[in-house]
PADOKOL-104496 format. One record per residue: residue number from 1; residue in one letter; y, x, z of N, C-alpha, C, O in turn. Coordinates in steps of 0.1 Angstrom, whole numbers, m for minus. Atoms other than C-alpha are relative to their C-alpha. Example, Ala and Ser with C-alpha at 12.3 -4.5 7.8 and 13.67 -1.06 7.14 Angstrom:
! residues 2
R;1;a;m12;9;0;m45;123;78;12;9;0;12;19;7
R;2;s;m11;m9;0;m11;137;71;11;m8;8;22;m3;9
END
This chain:
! residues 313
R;1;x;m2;m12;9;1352;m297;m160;2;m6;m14;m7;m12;m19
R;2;x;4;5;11;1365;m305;m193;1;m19;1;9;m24;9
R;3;x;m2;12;0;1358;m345;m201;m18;m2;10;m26;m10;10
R;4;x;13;2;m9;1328;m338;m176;1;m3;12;8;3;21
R;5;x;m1;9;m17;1322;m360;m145;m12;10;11;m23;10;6
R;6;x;15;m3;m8;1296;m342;m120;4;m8;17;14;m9;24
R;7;x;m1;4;m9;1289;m358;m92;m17;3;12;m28;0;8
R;8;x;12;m1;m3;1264;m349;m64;0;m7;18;11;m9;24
R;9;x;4;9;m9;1248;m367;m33;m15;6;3;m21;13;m4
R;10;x;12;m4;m3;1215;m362;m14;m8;m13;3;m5;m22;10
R;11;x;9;15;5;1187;m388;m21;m9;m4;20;m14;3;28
R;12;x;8;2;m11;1173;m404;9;m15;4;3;m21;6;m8
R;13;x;11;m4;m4;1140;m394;26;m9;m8;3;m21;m7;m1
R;14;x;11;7;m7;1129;m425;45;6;m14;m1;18;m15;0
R;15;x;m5;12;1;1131;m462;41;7;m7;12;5;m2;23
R;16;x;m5;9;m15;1148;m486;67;m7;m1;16;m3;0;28
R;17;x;9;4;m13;1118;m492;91;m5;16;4;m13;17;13
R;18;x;2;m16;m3;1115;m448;91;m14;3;m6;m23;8;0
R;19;x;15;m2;6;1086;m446;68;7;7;m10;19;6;m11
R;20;x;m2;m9;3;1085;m420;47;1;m3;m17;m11;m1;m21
R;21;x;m1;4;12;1096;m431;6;m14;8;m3;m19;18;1
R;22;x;11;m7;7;1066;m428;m13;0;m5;m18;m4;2;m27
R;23;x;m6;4;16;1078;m448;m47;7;7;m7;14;16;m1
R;24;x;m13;m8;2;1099;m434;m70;13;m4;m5;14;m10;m15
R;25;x;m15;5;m1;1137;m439;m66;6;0;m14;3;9;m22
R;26;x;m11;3;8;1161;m453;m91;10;2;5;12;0;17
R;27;x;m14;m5;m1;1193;m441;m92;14;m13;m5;13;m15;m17
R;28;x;m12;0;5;1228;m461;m96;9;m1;1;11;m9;10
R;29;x;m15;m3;3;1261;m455;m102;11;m10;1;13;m17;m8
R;30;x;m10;13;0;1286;m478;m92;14;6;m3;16;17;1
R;31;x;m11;m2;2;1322;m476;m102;13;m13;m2;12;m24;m8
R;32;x;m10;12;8;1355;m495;m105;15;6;2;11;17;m1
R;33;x;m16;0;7;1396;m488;m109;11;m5;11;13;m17;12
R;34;x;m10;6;m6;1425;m489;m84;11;9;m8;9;19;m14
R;35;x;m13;m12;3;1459;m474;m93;1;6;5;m3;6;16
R;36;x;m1;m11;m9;1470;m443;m85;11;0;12;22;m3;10
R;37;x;m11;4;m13;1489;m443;m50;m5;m8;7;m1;m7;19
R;38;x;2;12;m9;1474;m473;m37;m11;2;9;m17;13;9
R;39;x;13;m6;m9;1447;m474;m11;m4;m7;m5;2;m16;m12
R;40;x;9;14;2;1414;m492;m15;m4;m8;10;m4;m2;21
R;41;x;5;2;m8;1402;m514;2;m9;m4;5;m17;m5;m5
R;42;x;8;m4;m12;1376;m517;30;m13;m3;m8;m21;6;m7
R;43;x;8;0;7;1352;m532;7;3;m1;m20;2;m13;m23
R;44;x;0;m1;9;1356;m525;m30;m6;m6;m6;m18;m5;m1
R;45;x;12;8;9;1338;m548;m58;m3;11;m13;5;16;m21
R;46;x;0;m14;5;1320;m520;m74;m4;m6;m15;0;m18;m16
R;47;x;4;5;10;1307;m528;m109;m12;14;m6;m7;25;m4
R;48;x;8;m9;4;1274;m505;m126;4;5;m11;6;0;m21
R;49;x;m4;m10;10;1283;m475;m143;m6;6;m7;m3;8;m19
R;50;x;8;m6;4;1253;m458;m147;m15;m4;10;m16;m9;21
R;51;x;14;5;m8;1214;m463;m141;m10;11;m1;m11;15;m13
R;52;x;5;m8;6;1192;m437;m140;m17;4;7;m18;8;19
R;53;x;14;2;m4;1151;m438;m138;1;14;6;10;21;7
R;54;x;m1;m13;m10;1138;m408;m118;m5;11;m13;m3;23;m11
R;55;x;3;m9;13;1126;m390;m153;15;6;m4;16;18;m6
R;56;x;m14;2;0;1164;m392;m157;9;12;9;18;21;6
R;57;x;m10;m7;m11;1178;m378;m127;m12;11;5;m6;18;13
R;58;x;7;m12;m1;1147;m350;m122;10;14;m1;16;21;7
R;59;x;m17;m10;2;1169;m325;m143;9;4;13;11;14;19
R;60;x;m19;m6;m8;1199;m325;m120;m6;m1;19;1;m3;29
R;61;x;2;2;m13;1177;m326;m89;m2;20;8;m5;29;0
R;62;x;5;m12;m4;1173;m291;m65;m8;m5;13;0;m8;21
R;63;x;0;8;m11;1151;m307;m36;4;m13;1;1;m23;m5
R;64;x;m4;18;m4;1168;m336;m22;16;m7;m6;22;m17;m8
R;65;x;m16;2;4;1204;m327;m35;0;m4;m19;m7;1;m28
R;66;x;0;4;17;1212;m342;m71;19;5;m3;31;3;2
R;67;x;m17;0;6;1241;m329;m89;0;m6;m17;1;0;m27
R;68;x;m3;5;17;1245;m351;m120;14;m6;m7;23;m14;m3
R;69;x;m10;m3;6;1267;m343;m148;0;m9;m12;m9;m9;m20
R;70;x;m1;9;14;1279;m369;m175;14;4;m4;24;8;4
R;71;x;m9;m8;9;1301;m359;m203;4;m17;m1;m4;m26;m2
R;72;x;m6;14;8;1329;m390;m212;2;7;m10;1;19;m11
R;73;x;m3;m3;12;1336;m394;m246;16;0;m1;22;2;9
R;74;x;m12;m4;6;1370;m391;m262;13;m11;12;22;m9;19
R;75;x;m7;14;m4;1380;m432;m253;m5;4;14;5;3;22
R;76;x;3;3;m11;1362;m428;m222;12;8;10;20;2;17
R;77;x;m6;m10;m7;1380;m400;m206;16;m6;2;21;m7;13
R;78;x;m14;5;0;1417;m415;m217;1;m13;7;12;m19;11
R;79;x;1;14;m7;1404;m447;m202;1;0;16;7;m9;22
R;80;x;1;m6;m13;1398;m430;m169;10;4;3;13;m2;13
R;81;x;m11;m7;m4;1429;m411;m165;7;m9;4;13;m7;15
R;82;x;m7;12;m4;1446;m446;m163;3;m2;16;13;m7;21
R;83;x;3;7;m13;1436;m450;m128;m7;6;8;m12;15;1
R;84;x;7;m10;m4;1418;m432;m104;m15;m12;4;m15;m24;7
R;85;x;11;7;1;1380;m442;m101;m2;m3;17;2;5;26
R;86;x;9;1;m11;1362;m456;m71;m15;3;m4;m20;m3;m14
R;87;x;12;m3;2;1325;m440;m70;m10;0;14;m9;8;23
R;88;x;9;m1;m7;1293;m452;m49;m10;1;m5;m10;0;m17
R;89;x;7;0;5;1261;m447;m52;m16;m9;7;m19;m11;19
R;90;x;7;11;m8;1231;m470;m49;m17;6;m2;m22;8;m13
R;91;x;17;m2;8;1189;m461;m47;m6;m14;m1;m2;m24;5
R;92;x;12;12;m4;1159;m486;m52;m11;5;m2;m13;15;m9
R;93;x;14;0;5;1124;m489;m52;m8;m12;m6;m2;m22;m4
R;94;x;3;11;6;1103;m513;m70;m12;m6;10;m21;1;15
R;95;x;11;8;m14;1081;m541;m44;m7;m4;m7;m11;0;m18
R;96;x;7;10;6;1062;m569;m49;3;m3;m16;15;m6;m19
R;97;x;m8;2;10;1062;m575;m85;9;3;m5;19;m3;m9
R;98;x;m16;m6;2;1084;m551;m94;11;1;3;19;7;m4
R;99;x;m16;8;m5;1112;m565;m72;6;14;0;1;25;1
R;100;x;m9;m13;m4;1137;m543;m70;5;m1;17;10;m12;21
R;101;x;m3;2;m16;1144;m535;m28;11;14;0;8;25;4
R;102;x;m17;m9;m4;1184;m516;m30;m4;0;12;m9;m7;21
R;103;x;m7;m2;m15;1197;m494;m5;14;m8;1;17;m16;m7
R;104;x;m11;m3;m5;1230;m495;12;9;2;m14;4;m1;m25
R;105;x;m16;m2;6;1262;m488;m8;m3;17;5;m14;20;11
R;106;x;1;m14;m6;1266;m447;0;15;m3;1;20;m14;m2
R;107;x;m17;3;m8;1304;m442;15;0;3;m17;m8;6;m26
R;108;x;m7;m2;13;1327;m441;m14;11;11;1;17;13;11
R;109;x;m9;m9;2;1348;m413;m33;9;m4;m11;6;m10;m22
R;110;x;m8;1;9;1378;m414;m49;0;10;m13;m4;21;m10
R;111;x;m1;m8;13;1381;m396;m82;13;m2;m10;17;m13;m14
R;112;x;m15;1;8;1413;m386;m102;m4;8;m11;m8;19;m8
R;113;x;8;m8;14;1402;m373;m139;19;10;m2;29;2;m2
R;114;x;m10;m7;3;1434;m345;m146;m4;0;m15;m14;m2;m20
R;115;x;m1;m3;14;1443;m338;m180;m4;12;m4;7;16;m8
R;116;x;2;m13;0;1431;m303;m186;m1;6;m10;m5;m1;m19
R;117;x;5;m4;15;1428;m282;m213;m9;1;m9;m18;m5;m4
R;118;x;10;m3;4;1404;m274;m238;m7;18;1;0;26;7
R;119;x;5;m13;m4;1384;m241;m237;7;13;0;12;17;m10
R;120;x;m12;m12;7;1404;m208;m232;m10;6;m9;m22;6;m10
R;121;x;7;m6;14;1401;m190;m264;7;22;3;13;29;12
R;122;x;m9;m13;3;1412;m153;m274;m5;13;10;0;24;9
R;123;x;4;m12;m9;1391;m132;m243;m1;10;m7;m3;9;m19
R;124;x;1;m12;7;1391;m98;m251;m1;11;15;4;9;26
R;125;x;2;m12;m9;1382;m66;m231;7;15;4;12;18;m7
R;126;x;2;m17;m5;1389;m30;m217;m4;4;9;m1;m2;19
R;127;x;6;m6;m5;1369;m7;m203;9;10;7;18;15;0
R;128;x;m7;m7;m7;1386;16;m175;m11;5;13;m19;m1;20
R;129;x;10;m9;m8;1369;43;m154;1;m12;21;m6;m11;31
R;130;x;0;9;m15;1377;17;m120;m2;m14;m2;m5;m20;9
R;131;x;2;17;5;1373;m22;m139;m1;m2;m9;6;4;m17
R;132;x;0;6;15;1366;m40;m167;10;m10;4;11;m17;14
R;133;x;m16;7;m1;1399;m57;m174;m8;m10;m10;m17;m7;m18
R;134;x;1;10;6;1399;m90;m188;10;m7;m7;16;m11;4
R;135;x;m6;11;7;1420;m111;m208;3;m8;m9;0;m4;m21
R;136;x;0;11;11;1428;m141;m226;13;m9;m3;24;m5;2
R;137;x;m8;4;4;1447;m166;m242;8;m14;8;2;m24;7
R;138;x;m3;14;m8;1470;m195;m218;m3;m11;m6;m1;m10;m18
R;139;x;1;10;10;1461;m227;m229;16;m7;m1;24;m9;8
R;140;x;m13;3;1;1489;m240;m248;4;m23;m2;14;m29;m2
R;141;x;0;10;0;1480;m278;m250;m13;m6;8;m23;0;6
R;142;x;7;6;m6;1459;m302;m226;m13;m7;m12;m16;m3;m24
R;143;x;12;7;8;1430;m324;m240;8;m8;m8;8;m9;m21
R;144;x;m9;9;11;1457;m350;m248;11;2;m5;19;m6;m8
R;145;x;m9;m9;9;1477;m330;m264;13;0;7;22;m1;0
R;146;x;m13;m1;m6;1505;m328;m238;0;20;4;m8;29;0
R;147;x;2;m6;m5;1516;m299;m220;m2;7;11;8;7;18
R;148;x;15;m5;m8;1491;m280;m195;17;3;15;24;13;16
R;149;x;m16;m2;m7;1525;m289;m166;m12;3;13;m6;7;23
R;150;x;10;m2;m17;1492;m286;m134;m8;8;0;m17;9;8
R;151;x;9;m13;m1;1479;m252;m147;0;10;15;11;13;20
R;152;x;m3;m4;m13;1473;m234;m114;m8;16;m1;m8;26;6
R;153;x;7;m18;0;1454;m202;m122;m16;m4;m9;m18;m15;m14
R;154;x;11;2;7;1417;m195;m138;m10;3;12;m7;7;24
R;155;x;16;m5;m5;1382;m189;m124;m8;5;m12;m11;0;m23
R;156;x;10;m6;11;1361;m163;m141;m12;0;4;m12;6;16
R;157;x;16;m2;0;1321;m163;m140;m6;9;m8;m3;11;m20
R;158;x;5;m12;3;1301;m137;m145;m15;m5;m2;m19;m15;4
R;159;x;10;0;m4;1265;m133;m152;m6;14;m10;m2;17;m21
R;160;x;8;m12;8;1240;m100;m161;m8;m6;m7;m18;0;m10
R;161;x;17;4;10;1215;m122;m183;9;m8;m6;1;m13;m15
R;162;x;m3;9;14;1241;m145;m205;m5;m15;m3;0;m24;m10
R;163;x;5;10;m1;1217;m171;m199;7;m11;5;14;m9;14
R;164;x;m6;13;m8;1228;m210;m192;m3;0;13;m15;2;18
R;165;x;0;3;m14;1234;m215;m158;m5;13;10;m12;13;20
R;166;x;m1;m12;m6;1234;m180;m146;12;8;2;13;19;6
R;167;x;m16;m2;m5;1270;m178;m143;5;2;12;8;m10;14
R;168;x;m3;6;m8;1282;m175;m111;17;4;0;23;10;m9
R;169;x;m13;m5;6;1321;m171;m99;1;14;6;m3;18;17
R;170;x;m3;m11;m8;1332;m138;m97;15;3;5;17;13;12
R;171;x;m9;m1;m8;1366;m142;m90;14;m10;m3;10;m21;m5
R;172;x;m7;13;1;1401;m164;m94;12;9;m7;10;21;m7
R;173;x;m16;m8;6;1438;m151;m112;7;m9;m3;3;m20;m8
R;174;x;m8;10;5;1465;m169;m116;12;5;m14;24;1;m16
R;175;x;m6;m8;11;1476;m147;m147;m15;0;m13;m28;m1;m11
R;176;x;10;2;12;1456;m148;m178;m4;12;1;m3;15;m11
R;177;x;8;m9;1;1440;m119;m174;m10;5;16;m7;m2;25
R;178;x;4;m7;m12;1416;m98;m143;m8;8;m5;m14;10;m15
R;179;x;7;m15;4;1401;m67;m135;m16;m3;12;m15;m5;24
R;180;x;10;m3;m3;1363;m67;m127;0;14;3;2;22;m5
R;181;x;5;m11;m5;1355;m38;m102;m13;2;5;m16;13;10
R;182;x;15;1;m5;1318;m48;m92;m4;2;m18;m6;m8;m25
R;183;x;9;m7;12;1304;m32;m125;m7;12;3;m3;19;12
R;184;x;6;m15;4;1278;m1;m136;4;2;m9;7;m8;m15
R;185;x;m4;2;10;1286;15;m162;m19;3;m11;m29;7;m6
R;186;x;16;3;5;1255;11;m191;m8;m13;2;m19;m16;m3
R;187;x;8;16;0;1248;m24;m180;11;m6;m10;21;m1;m16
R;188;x;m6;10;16;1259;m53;m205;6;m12;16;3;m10;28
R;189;x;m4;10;m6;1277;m85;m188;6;m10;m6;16;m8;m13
R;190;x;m9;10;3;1287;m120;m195;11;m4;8;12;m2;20
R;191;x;m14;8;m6;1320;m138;m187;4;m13;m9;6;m14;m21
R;192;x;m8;16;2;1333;m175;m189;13;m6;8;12;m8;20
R;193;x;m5;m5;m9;1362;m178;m180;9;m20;m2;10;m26;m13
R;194;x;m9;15;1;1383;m216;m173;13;m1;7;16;7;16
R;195;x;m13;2;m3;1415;m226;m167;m1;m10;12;m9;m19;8
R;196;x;m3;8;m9;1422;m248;m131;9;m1;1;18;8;2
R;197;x;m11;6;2;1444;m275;m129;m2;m8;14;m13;m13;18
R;198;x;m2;5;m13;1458;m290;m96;8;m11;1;19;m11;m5
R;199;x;m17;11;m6;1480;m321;m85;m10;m8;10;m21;m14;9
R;200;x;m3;4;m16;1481;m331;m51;m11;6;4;m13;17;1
R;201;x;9;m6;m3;1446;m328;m35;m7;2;m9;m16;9;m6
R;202;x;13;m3;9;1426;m329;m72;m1;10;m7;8;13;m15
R;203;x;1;m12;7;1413;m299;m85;m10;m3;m10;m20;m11;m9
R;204;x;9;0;14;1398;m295;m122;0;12;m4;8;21;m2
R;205;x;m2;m11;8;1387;m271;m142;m4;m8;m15;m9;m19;m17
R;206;x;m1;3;15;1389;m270;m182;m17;3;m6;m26;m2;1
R;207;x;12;m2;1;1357;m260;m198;m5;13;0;2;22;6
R;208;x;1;m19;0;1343;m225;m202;3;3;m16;1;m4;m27
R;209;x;0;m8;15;1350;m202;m230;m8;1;m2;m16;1;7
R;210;x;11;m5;7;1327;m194;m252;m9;12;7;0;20;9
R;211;x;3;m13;m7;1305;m164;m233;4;12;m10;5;12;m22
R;212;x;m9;m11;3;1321;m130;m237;m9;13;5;m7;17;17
R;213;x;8;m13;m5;1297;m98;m233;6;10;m6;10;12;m18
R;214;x;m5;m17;3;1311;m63;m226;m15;10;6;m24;8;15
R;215;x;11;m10;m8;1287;m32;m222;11;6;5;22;6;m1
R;216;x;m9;m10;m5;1306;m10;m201;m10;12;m5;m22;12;m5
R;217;x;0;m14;8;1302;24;m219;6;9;11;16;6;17
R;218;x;m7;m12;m8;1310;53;m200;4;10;m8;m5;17;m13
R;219;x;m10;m8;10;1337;73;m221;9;12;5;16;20;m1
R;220;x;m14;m5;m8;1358;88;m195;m10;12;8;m20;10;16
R;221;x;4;m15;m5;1351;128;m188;5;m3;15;14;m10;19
R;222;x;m9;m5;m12;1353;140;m155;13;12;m1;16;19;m10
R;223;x;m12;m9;m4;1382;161;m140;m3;16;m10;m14;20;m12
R;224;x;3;m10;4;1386;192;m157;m3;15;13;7;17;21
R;225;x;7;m11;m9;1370;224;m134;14;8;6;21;10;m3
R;226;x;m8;m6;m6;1397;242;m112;m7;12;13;m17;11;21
R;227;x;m2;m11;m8;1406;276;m94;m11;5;0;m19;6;9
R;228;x;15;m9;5;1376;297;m116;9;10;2;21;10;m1
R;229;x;m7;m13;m4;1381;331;m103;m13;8;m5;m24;1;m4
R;230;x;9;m8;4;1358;361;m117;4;13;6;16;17;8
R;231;x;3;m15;m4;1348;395;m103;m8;8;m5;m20;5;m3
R;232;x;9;m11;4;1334;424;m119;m10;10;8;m6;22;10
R;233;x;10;m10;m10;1304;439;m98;m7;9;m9;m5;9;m21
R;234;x;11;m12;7;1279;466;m109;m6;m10;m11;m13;m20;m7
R;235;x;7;5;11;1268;453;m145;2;m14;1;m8;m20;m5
R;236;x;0;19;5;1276;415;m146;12;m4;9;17;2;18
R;237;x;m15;7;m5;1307;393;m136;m3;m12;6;m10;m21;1
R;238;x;5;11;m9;1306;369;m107;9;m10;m3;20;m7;0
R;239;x;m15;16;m1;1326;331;m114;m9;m8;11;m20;m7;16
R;240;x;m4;10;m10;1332;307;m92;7;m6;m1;15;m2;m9
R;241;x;m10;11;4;1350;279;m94;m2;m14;13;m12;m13;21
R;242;x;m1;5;m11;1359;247;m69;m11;m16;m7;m6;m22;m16
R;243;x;9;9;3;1330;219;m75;9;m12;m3;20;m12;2
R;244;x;m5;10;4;1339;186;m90;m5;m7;4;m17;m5;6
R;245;x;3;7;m13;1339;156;m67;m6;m15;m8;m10;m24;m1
R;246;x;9;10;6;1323;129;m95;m14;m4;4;m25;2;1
R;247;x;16;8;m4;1294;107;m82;m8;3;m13;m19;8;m11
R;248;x;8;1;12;1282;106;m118;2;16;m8;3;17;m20
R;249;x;0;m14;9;1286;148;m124;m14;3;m2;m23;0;6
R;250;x;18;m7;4;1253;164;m142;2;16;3;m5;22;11
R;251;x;2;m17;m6;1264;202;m141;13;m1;m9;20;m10;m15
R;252;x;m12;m10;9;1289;226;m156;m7;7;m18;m18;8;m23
R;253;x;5;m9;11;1292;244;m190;9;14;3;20;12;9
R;254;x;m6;m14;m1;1304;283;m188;4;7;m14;m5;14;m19
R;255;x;m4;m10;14;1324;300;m221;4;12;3;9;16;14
R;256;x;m6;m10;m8;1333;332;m225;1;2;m18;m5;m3;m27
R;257;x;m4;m6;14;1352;349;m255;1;15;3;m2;20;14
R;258;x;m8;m12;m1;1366;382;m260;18;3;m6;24;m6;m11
R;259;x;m17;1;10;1403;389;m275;0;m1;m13;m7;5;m20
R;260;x;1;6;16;1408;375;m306;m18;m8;m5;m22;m11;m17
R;261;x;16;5;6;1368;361;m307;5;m15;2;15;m20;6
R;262;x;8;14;m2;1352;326;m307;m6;m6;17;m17;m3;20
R;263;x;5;1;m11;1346;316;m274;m15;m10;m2;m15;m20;m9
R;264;x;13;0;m1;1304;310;m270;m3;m6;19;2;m2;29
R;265;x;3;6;m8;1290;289;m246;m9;6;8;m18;9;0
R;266;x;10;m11;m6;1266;310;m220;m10;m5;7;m20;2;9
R;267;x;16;4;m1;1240;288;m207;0;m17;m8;7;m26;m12
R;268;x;11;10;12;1218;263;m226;0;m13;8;4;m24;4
R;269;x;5;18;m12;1209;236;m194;13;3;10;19;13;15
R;270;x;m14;5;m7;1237;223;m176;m7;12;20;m17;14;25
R;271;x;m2;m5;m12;1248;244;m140;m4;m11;7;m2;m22;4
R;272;x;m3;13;m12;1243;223;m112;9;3;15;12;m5;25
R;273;x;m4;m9;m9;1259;247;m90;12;6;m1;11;16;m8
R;274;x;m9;m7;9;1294;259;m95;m1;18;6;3;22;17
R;275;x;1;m14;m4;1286;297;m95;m12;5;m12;m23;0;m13
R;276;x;4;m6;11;1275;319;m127;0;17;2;10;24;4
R;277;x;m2;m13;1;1263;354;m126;m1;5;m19;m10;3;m26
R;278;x;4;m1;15;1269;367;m164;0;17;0;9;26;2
R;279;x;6;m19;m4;1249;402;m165;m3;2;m15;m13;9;m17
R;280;x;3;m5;16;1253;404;m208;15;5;m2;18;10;m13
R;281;x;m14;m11;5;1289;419;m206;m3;13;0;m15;17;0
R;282;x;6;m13;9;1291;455;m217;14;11;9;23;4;13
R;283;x;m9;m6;m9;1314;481;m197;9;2;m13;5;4;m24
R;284;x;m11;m4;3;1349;487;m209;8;m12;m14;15;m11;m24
R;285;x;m5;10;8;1352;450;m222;11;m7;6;14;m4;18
R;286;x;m6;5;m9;1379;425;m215;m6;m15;1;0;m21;m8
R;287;x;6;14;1;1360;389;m212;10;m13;9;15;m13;20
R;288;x;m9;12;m6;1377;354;m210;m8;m8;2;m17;m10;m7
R;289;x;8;5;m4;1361;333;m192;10;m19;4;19;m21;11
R;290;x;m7;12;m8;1368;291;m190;m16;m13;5;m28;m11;3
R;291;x;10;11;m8;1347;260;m172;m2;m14;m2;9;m20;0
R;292;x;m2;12;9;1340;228;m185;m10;m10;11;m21;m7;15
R;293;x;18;9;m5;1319;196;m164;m1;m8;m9;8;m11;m18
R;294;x;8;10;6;1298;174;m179;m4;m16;13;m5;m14;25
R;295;x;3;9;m10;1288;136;m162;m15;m1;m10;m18;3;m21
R;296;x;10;12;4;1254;114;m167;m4;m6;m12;m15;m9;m17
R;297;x;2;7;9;1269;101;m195;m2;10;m13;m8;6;m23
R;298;x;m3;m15;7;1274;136;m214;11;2;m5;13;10;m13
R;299;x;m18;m4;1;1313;133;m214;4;10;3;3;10;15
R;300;x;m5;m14;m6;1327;166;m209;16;4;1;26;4;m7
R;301;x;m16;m6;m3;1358;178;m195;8;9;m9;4;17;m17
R;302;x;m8;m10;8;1389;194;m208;m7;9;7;m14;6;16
R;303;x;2;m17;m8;1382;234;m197;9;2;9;20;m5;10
R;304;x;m4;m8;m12;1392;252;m170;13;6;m8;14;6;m20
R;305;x;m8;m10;6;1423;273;m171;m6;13;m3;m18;14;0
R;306;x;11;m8;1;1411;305;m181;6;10;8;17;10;13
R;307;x;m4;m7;m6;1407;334;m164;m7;14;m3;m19;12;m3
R;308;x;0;m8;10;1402;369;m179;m5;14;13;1;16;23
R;309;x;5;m13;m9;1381;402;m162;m1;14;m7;m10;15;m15
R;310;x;4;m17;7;1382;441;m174;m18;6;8;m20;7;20
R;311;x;9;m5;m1;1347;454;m174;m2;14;4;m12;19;m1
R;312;x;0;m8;m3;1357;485;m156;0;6;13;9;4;21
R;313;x;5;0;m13;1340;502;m126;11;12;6;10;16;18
END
């Protein structure tokens, strides 16, 4: 990732004769340089790269698997690209007198360092009643200032706490942007998002962006209320109307005007029911009657079309 090497392996359990390690293991790093294309061969002359006491390599341990991550510097990294690396890895424990008693050699991996970009920049958001849409900026130059010719798509990471290393991926694009549909709305979320670069079998990625927190806000009314029909019975006017099919509806609001009036809102606490008996009309009125929902969030819909009743028996 970036000018970052990670490399991971699982530390042995038990010594040669099947006894069970009870010392504690040194770690090291062997490395050395073929060209790219060539094979290696059968035994490689490795040379030490890295050494690392067990205070060292703790950190990057989960159990028995170690994933450890070293950052090259500027020269290092350009120095690497030259050639593709050979990488084994070696334990010890310390004997008699401190001797040192090496394992084995571990098999060896090849390693090919890609040129990759530096961090995407420019994330920006929207919010949309089905995903949080994402996008950002392509990168327009590699580390070494060439151009980004083995860009192959991004990986974006997600995490609800923002915190390091609570990222996980949530998904891949090969366009500078994507749409998150595993959201609530009212929760907060981070995103990091990197660019991956490909040639032949090596895959890289660049580094992460900066983290990027959207709250998803819920802004978006439900549907407006349809096919309110009213009837005039003995002393009060019956509506009805066809329920609204939102997961996140709270109730209805009910208006009513008169001709030429202010239309007045007629109950206080949200409907939960679509059906209103309104028994404060007055005989030989004409009342306009429209329908409004409300969600969760307290978004409210356009109104109903209206629909208009004579108060006469």
């Amino acid at each position: 990732m970036g000018r970052t090497v990670e490399i991971r392996f699982i530390l042995p359990q038990q010594a040669t004769d099947g006894e069970r390690l009870t010392k504690p293991l040194e770690i090291e790093l062997l490395r050395s340089q073929i060209p790219r294309g060539s094979a290696p061969s059968a035994a490689p002359t490795l040379a030490l790269w890295l050494k690392l006491l067990p205070d060292q390599w703790a950190p990057y341990a989960s159990e028995q698997e170690i994933t450890y991550v070293e950052r090259l510097s500027e020269e290092q990294f350009k120095a690497w690209q030259a050639a593709d690396s050979i990488i084994a890895v070696r334990t010890l424990t310390r004997g008699f007198r401190h001797r040192p008693i090496e394992s084995d050699f571990s098999g060896v991996v090849r390693l090919r360092l890609l040129d990759v970009s530096g961090s995407i920049e420019g994330v920006q958001s929207q919010i949309t009643e089905k995903a949080i849409k994402l996008r950002w900026l392509p990168p327009a130059r590699t580390l070494r200032g060439g151009q980004p010719l083995y860009l192959a798509g991004y990986r974006i990471y997600k995490s609800t706490t923002g915190k390091p290393d609570s990222f996980n991926l949530a998904g891949e694009s090969q366009e500078p942007r994507y749409a998150d549909t595993e959201f609530e709305f009212g929760s907060a979320y981070s995103y990091e998002v990197r660019a991956v670069f490909k040639e032949s079998t090596t895959t890289a990625e660049s580094e992460s962006s900066p983290p990027y927190q959207v709250i998803a806000r819920d802004t978006f009314p439900p549907t407006r209320p349809s096919s309110l029909t009213a009837l005039y019975t003995t002393g009060a006017v019956e509506l009805v109307w066809t329920a609204n099919t939102e997961k996140d509806l709270a109730g209805y609001y009910v208006y009513r005007r008169e001709n030429g009036g202010r239309s007045e809102r007629l109950n206080k606490d949200l409907l939960r029911t679509p059906i209103l008996r309104d028994a404060s009309v007055e005989q030989g009125r004409v009342y306009i009657y429209q329908v409004t929902a409300v969600d969760l969030s307290k978004n409210e819909s356009p109104p109903s079309e209206e629909v208009s009743v004579e108060t006469q028996n």
